[in-house]
C-alpha positions, 0 to 999 in steps of 0.5 A, spaced: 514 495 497 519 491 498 515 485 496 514 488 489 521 489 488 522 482 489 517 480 485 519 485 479 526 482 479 524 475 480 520 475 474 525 478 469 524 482 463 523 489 462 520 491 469 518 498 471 515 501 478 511 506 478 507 511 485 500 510 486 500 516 490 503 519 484 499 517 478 493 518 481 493 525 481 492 525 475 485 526 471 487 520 466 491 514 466 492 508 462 495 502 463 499 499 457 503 493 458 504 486 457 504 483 465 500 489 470 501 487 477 498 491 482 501 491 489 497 493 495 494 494 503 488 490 505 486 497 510 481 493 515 478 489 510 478 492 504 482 497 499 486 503 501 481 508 497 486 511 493 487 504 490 481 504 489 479 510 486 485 509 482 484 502 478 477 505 477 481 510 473 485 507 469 484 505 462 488 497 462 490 494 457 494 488 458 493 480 457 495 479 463 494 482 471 496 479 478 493 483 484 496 481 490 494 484 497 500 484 502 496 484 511 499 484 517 492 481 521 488 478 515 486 481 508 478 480 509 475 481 502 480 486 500 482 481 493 474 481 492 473 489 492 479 489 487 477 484 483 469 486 483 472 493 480 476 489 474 469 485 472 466 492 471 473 493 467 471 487 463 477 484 465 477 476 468 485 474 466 487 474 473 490 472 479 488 474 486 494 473 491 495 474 499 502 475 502 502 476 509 507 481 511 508 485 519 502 488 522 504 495 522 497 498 525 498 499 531 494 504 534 489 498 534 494 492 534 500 494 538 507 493 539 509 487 535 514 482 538 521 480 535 519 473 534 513 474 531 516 479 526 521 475 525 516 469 523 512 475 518 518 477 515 519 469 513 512 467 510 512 474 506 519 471 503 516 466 502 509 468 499 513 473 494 517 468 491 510 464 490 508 470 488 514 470 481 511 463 481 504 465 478 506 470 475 512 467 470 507 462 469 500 465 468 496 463 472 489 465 473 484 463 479 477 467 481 475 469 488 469 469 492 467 477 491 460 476 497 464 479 503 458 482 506 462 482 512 468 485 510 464 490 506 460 493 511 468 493 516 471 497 510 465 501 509 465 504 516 473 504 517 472 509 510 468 514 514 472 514 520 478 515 516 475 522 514 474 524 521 481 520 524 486 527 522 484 530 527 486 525 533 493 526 530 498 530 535 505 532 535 510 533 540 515 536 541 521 532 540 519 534 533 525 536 529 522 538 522 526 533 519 519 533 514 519 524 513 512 525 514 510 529 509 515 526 504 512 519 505 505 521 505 502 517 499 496 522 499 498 528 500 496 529 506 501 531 510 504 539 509 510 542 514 507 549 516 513 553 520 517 546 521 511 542 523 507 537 521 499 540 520 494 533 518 489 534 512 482 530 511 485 528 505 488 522 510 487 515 509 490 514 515 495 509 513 499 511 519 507 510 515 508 517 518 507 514 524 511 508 522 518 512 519 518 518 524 525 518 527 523 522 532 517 518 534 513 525 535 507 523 531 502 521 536 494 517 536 490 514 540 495 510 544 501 510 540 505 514 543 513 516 543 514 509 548 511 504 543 516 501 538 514 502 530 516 499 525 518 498 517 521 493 513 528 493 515 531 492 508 527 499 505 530 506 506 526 510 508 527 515 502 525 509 497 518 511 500 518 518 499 512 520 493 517 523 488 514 525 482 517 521 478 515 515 472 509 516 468 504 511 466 503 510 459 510 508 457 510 501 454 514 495 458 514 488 458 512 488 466 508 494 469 508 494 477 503 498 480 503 499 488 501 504 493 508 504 497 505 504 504 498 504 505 507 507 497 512 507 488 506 503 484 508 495 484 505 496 495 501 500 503 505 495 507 511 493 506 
């Protein structure tokens, strides 16, 4: 989120960010602007399936798109997921970017350390002004789409993540603040008598483990103990999945993103 932001405002021109999360609940979506610039997680090597099933979904017409894939550890093929999906589109006028952010995954990869979240911070800004970059000058490049590797790790992170909402567990420093289920870009997460009850509509991005005040939202090895983490310049409540802003509407710039792995131009932040 915080990368799109940037982006939308360093590009200049009328620029309107919209939900992922929101829009993809609907049964049609069409895309109508100059500049499309999508923003969005690598989720073990690919695409969150929410972004996925979106851009499958939508109707794109512009001249112009840029798809830039934010990662705490490494992005794998999830740019070459993306852009397999624009070719079926017919869509070749792109630019695939990387930014690298913080690792915010850590039920596998753990606390991260100030250093290294301070050198993160660092290369995103500086990814993201490269990102302004491109986009004000149009640029266009193509990506090796054969990521044998990474489609196979995706795949099998896709599957397990059906399963995954069943490990989550509340303790009781749960205070029924309700963050979770506002920030959950897919919906799944709904306060049942002040408490936090998981759905398999998870697509386990974690942010209601990242953003829980309390600390009472617990997998695997993450417990109360373990710092978390989120972009130190986004309020929480920008996270929230309001239903608001359509898509359809004409401006120069769109941007399109899944803030947290969620307002359409970001998944990590």
């Amino acid at each position: 989120m915080w990368s799109a932001k940037k982006i939308a405002s360093g590009i200049g021109g009328e620029s309107q960010l919209y939900n992922i999360g929101v829009e993809a609940e609907k049964e049609e979506v069409t895309i109508e602007a100059d500049v499309v610039i999508f923003v969005f997680p690598s989720y073990a090597y690919g695409l969150p399936l929410i972004v996925s099933r979106f851009v499958k979904k939508a109707k794109i017409k512009a001249p112009y798109i840029a798809a830039f894939v934010t990662y705490g550890t490494l992005p794998g093929g999830t740019l070459a997921e993306m852009s397999r999906i624009l070719k079926k589109k017919n869509i070749s006028s792109v630019y695939f970017g990387k930014i690298p952010s913080v690792e915010n995954y850590i039920a596998m990869f753990g606390e991260q350390k100030e250093e290294t979240i301070t050198r993160r911070i660092a290369m995103q800004e500086t990814a993201t002004e490269e990102a302004v970059r491109v986009v004000v000058e149009r640029k266009t490049n193509s990506i090796n789409t054969f990521r044998p590797f990474s489609s196979f790790v995706s795949r099998l992170f896709s599957l397990g993540a059906k399963l995954f909402y069943r490990r989550y567990r509340v303790s009781t420093d749960c205070n029924g603040c309700s963050i979770c289920e506002k920030v959950c870009s897919v919906s799944a997460v709904s306060m049942i008598n002040g408490r936090p009850v998981f759905s398999s509509k998870c697509e386990h991005c974690q942010g209601c483990i990242n953003l829980c005040p309390s600390r009472a939202i617990h997998f695997g090895r993450v417990n109360s103990k373990m710092p978390v983490y989120h972009h130190p310049s986004i309020n929480i409540s920008e996270l929230y999945k309001k239903k608001e802003g359509f898509l359809g509407s004409l401006a120069n710039n769109l941007i399109v993103d899944e803030f947290l792995h969620t307002n359409l131009i970001g998944g990590n932040e």
